[in-house]
C-alpha positions as CSV (number, residue, x, y, z in Angstrom):
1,X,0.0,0.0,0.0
2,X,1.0,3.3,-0.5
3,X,3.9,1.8,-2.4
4,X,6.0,3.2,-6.0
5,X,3.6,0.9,-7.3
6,X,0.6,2.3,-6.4
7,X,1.2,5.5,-7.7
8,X,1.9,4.0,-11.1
9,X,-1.2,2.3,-11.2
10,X,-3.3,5.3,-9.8
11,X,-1.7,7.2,-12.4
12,X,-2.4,5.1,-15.3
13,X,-6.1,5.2,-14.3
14,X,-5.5,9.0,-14.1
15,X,-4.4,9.4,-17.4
16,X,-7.7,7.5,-18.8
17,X,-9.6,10.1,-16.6
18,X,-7.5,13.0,-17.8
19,X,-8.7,11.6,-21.5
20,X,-12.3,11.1,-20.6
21,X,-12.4,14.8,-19.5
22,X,-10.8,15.8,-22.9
23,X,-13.6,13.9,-24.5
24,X,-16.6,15.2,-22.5
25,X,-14.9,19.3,-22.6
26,X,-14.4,18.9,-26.8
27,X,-17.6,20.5,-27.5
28,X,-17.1,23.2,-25.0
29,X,-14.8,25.4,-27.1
30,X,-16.9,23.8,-30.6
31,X,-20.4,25.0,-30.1
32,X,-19.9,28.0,-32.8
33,X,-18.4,25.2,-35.4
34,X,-21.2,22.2,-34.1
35,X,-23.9,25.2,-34.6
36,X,-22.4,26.0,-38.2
37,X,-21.5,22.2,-39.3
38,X,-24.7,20.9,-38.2
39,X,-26.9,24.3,-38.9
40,X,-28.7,24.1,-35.4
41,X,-29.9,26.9,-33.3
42,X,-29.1,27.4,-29.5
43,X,-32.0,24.8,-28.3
44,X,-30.7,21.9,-30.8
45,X,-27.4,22.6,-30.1
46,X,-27.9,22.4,-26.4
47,X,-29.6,19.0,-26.5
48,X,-26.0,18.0,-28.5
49,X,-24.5,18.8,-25.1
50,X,-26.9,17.6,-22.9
51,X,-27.2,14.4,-24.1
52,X,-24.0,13.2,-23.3
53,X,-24.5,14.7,-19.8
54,X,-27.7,13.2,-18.8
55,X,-26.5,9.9,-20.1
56,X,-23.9,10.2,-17.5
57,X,-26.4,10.6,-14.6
58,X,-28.3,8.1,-15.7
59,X,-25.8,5.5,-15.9
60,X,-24.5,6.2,-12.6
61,X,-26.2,3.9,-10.4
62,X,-26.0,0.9,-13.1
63,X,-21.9,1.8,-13.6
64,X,-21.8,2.0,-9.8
65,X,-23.0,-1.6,-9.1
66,X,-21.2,-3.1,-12.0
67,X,-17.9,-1.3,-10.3
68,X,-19.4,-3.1,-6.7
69,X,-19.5,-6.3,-8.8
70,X,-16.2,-6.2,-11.2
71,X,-13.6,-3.3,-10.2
72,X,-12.6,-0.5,-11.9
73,X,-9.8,-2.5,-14.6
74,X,-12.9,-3.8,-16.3
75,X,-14.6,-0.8,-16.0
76,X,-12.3,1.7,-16.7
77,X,-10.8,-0.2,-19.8
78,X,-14.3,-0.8,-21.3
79,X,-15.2,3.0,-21.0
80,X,-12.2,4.2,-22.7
81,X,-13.0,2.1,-25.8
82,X,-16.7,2.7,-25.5
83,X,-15.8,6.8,-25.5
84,X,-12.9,6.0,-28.8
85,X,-16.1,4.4,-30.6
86,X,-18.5,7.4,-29.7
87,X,-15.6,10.4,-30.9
88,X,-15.6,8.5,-33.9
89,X,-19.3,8.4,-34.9
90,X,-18.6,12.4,-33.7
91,X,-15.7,12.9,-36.1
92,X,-17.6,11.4,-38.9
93,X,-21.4,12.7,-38.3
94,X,-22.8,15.6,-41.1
95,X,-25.9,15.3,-39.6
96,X,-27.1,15.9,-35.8
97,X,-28.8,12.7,-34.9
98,X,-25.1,10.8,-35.8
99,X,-23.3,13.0,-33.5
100,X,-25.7,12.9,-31.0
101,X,-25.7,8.9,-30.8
102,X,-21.7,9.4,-30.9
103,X,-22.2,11.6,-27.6
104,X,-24.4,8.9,-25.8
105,X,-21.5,6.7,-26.3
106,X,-19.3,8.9,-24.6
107,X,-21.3,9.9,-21.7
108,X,-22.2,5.9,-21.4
109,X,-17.7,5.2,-21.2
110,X,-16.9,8.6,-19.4
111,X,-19.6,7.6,-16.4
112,X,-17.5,4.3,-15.6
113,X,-14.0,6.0,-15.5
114,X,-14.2,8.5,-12.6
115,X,-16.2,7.1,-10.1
116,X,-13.8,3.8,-11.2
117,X,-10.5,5.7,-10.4
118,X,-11.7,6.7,-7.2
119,X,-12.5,3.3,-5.9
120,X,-9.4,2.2,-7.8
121,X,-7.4,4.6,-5.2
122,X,-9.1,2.9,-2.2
123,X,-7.7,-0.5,-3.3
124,X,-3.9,1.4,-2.8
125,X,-4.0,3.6,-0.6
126,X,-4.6,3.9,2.9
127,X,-4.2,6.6,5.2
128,X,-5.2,10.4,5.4
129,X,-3.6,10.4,1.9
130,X,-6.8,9.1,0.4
131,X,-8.7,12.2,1.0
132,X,-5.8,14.1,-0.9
133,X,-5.8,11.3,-3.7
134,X,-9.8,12.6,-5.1
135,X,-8.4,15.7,-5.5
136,X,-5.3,14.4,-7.0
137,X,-7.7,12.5,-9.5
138,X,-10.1,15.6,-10.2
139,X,-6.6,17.8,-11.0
140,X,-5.7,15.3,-13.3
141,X,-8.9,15.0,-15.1
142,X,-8.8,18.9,-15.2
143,X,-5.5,18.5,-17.5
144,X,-7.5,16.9,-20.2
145,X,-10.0,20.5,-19.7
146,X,-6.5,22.1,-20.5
147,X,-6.0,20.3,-23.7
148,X,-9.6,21.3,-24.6
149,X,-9.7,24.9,-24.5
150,X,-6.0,25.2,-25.6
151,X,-4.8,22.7,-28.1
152,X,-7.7,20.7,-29.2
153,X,-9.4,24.6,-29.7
154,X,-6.2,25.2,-31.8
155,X,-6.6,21.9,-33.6
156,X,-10.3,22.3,-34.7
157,X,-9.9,25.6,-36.3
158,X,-6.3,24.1,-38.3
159,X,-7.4,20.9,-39.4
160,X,-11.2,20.8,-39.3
161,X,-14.0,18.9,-37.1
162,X,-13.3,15.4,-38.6
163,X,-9.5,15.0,-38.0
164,X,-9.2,17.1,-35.0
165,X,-12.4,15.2,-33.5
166,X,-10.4,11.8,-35.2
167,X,-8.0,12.2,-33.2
168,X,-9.4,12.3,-29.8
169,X,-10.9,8.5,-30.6
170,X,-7.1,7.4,-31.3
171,X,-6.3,9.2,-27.6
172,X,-9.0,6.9,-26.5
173,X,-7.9,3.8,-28.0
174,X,-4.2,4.6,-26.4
175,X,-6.2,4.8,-22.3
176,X,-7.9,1.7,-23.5
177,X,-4.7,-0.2,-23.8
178,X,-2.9,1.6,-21.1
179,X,-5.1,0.0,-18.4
180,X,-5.0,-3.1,-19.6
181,X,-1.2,-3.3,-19.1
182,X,-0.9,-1.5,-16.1
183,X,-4.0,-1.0,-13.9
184,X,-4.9,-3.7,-11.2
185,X,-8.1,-3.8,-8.9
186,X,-5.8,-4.3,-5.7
187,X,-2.5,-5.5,-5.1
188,X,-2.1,-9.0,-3.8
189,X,-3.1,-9.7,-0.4
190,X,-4.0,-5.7,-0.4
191,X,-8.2,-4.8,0.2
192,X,-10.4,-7.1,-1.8
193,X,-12.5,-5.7,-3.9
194,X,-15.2,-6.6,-1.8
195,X,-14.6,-5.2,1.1
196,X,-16.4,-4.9,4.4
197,X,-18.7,-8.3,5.5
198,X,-21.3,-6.1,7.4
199,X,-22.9,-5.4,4.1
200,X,-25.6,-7.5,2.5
201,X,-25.2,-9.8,-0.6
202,X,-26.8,-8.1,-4.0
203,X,-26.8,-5.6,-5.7
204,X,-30.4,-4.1,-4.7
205,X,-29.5,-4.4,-1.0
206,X,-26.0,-2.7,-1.4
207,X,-27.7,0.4,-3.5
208,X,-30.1,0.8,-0.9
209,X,-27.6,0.7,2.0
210,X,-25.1,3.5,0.3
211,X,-28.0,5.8,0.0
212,X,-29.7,5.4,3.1
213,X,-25.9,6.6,4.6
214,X,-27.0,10.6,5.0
215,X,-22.9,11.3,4.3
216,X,-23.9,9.9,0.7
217,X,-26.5,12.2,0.4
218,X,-24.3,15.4,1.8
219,X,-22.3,14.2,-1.0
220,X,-25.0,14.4,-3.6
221,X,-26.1,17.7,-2.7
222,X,-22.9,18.9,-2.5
223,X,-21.8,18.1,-5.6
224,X,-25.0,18.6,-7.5
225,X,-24.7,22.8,-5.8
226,X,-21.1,23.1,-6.6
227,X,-20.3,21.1,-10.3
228,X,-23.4,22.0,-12.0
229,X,-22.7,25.7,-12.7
230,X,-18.8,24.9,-13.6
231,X,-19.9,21.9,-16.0
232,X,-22.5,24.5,-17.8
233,X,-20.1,27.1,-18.7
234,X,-17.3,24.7,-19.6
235,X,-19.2,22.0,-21.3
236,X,-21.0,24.5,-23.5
237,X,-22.4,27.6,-22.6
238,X,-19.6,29.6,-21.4
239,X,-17.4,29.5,-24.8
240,X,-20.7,31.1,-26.8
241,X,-21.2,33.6,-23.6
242,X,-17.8,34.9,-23.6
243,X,-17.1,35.2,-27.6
244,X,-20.9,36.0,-28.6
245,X,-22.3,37.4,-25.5
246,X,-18.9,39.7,-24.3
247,X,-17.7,40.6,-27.0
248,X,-14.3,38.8,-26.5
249,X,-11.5,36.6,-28.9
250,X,-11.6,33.4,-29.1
251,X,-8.4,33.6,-27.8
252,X,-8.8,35.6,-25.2
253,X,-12.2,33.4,-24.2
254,X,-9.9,30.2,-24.4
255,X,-7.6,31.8,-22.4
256,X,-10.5,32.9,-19.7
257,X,-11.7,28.8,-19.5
258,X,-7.9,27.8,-19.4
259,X,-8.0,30.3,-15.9
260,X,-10.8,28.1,-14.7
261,X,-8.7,24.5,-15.4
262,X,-5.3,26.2,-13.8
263,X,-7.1,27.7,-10.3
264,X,-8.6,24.1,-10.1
265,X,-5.0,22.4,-10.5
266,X,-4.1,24.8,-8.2
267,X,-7.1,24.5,-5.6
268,X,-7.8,20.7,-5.7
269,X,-5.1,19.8,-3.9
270,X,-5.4,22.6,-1.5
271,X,-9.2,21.4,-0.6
272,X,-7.1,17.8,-0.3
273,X,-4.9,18.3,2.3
274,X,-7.7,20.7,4.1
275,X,-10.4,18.2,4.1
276,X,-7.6,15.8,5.0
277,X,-6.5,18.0,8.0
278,X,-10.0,19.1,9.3
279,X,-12.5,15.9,8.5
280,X,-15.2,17.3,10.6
281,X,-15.1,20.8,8.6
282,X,-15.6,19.7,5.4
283,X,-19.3,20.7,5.1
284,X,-18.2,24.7,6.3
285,X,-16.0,24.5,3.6
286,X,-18.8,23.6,1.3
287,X,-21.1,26.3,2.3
288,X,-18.7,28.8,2.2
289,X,-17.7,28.0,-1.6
290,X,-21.3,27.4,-2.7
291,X,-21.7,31.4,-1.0
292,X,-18.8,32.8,-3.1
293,X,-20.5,30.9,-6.3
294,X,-23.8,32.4,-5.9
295,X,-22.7,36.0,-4.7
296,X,-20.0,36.0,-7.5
297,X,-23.1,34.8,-10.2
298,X,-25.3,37.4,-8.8
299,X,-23.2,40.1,-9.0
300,X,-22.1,39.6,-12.7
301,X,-25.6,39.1,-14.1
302,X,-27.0,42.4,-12.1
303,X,-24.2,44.4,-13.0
304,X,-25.7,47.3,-15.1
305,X,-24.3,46.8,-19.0
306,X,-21.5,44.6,-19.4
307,X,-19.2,43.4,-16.5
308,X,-16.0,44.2,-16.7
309,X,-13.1,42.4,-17.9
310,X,-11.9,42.1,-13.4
311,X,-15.4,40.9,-12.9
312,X,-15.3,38.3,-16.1
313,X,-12.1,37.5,-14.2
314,X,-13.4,36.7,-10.6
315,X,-16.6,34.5,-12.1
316,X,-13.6,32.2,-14.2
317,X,-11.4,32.0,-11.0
318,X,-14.6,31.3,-8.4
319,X,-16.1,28.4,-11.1
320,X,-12.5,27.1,-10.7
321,X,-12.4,26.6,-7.0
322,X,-16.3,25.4,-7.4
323,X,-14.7,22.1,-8.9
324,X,-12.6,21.1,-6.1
325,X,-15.5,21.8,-3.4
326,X,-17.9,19.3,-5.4
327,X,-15.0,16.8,-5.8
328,X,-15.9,16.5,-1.1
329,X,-18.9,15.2,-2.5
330,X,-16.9,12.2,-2.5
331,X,-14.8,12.2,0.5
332,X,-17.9,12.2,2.0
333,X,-19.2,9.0,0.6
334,X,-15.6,7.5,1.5
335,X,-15.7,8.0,5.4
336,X,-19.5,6.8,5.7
337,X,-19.5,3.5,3.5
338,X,-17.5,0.7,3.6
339,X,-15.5,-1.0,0.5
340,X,-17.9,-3.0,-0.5
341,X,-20.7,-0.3,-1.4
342,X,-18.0,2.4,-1.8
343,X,-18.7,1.7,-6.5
344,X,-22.6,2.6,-5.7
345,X,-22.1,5.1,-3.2
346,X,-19.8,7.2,-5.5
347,X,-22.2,6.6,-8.5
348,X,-25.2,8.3,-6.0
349,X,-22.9,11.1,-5.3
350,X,-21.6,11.5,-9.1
351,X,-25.7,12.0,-10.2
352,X,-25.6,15.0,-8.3
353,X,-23.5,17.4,-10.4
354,X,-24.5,16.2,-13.8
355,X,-28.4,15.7,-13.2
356,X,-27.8,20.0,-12.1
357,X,-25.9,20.8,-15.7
358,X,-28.5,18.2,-17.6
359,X,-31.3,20.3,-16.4
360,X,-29.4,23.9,-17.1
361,X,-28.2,22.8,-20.3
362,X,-30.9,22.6,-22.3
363,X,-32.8,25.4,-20.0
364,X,-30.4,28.3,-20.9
365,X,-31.0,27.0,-24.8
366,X,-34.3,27.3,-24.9
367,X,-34.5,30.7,-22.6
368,X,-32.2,32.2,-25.1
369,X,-34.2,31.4,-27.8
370,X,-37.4,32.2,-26.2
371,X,-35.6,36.0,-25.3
372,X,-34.2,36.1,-29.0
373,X,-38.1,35.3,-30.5
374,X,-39.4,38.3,-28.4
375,X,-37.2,40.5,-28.9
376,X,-37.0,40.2,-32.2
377,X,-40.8,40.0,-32.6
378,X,-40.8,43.3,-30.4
379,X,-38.2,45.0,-34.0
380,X,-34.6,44.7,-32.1
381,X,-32.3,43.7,-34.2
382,X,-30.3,41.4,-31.7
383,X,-28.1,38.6,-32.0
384,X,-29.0,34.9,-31.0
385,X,-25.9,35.0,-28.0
386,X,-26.2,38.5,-27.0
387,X,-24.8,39.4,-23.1
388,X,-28.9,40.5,-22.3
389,X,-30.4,37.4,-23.2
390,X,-27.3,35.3,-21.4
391,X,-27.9,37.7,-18.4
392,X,-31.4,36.0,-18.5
393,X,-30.9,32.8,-19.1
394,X,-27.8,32.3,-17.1
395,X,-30.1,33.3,-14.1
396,X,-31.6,30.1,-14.2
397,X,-28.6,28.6,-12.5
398,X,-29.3,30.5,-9.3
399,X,-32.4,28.3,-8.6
400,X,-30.2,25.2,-8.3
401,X,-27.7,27.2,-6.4
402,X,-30.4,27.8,-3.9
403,X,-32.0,24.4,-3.7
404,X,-28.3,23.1,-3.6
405,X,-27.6,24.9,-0.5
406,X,-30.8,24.5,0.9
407,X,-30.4,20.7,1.0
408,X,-26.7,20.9,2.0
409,X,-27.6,22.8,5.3
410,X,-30.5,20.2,5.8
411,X,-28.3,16.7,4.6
412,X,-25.7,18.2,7.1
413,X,-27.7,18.7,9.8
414,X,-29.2,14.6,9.7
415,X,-25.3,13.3,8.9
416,X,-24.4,15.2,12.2
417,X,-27.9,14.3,14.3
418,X,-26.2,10.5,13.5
419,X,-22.5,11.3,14.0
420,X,-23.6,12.6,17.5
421,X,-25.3,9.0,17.8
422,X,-22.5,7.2,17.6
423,X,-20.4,9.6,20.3
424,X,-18.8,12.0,17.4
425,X,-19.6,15.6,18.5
426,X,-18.9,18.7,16.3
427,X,-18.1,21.7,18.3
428,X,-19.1,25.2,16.7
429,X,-15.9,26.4,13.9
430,X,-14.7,29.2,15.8
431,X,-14.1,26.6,18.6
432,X,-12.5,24.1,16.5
433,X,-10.1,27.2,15.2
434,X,-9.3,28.5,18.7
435,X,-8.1,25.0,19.6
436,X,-6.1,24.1,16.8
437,X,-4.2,27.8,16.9
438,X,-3.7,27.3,20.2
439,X,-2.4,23.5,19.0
440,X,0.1,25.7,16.8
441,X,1.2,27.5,19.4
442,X,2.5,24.3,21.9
């Protein structure tokens, strides 16, 4: 455990999850060359992104018992070459309903590979280093966001959609064979893959006990508040906002996403070794970032005209840290359920943030139609993507902010009305930071 070893393996499963993201992020920075190839307005387009995302959350619960039942090698290795066949039907599709059975494909393979490489971290690690190793996985995976916005952006306006999209199923086929050399469930004699004996045999039974666990449902509602907004505006709305709505470059606008990817590389680990340190904080810490999400939100869709380039700024930098937070989602599910459920419990928490962007998705579509129809009716000449009918649509989000936090408080309060059951009392934050500086000073 813990060994050269494991970090090899861990990587090699981090590399397929650093691809998957590159896969599910290519149509974030090519919604103006999908609208143009395919001839779609914003509603069509946005079911082009959805899809893939509420195929996702759908398959969550099935990819989380198969995981229970087969460990993440199998599962990993068959979503990498389930997500090379789906880029290439993307590649190859002139006409929408092609592409959008190529993205089915890839949100069916990228729902087995994260929730995969986090169990896969469980089965070599041990220690307060696991907390770290979630965020270690999610900055990884934000590496293939990199490639997205910067090369793969690059690519698609050099060599066109079929080549550039080409070769993103070749990337695919290359994770698929990496894990089959080099990723193992478990090392010999290290945890078995099924884990604790207090659970009960099946599949039904072990579903049912992960959600029942309250600290699977904090994770759920945290990260269905904290990934949803981040997935919308790097998935596929925020590319069109910023180069349509703002008036900016598609440089400049690739460069603004690529701020998002860095501060999460650079806050993931951070939030690691925090919800590492303080175990019982990790819900403050989730409350506080969903606050600076919907504050930040707020004050860039009131602002009068245009926000400014410092504000445009602050909203990429604050959608950056969101990632991180939702990635405790899954801490949580680690320190209430045991091995054995650990595949189902994840999949619970993973619905959270992509059922959120599969309900915005297609929502901001059809409210930026349904602003561009009246306005136009009413003689403006406007543009489909301009900043007033984003400033509208984009509002929606702010409902699922609220109901996110809402339930957060509420999930928290139950997970702590059972930690107190079992002798585990949570004193107040300012108690639990007088201690530990006066902890500092000794």
């Amino acid at each position: 455990m813990n060994s050269a070893r494991s970090w090899f393996v861990w990587g090699a499963g981090a590399v397929a999850y650093m691809i998957a993201i590159l896969h599910r992020s290519s149509l974030g920075v090519a919604g103006p060359a999908a609208a143009e190839r395919f001839d779609v307005a914003a509603t069509l387009l946005s079911t082009l992104g959805a899809v893939q995302v509420g195929v996702y959350a759908a398959m969550q619960i099935p990819v989380g018992v198969l995981l229970d039942r087969y460990g993440p090698r199998v599962l990993i290795a068959t979503g990498a070459i389930v997500m090379a066949g789906g880029q290439t039907m993307v590649a190859l599709a002139e006409e929408l309903p092609l592409a959008i059975a190529g993205r089915i494909l890839l949100g069916i393979g990228d729902a087995a590979t994260f929730i995969s490489v986090i169990r896969l971290q469980s089965g070599w690690f041990r220690g307060p280093i696991v907390a770290q190793m979630s965020q270690w996985t999610a900055t990884t995976g934000q590496l293939g966001q990199l490639l997205s916005v910067v090369p793969f952006a690059w690519l698609l306006h050099q060599i066109g959609w079929t080549l550039s999209f080409g070769s993103l199923a070749a990337l695919g086929a290359v994770a698929f064979v990496l894990v089959l050399l080099v990723v193992f469930d478990a090392p010999k004699g290290g945890a078995p893959a099924t884990g604790s004996i207090d659970v009960p045999e099946g599949w039904w039974p072990r579903l049912r006990h992960a959600v029942r666990q309250p600290g699977t449902r904090l994770g759920f509602w945290t990260h269905f508040s904290l990934l949803g907004s981040t997935n919308v505006f790097l998935l596929l709305w925020g590319y069109p906002m910023l180069v349509e709505g703002l008036g900016y470059s598609r440089g400049e606008a690739a460069g603004l996403m690529a701020v998002i990817v860095g501060t999460g590389m650079v806050v993931g680990p951070i939030v690691g070794i925090a919800t590492a340190r303080f175990p019982l904080r990790r819900s403050t810490l989730v409350l506080a970032i969903v606050g600076i999400v919907v504050a930040t939100w707020s004050l860039v869709l009131l602002w009068p005209g245009q926000p400014p380039d410092w504000l445009v700024v602050v909203l990429v930098v604050v959608l950056g840290i969101a990632g991180p937070g939702s990635t405790v989602g899954f801490d949580f599910a680690r320190t209430f359920n045991p091995l054995r459920v650990l595949g189902s419990a994840n999949g619970v928490v993973n619905i959270g943030g992509f059922m959120a962007s599969f309900a915005l998705m297609p929502a901001i579509g059809i409210i930026l139609d349904a602003v561009h129809s009246a306005r136009t009716a009413g003689g403006e000449a406007v543009g489909l993507y301009d900043w007033e009918g984003f400033r509208i649509a984009l509002a929606s989000q702010l409902v699922v902010l609220a109901l996110g936090l809402v339930m957060i408080v509420r999930m928290r309060r139950i997970t702590r009305s059972r930690m107190r059951e079992e002798g585990i009392e949570v004193a107040p934050v300012w108690t639990a930071v007088a201690q530990w500086m006066r902890d500092r000073k000794r």
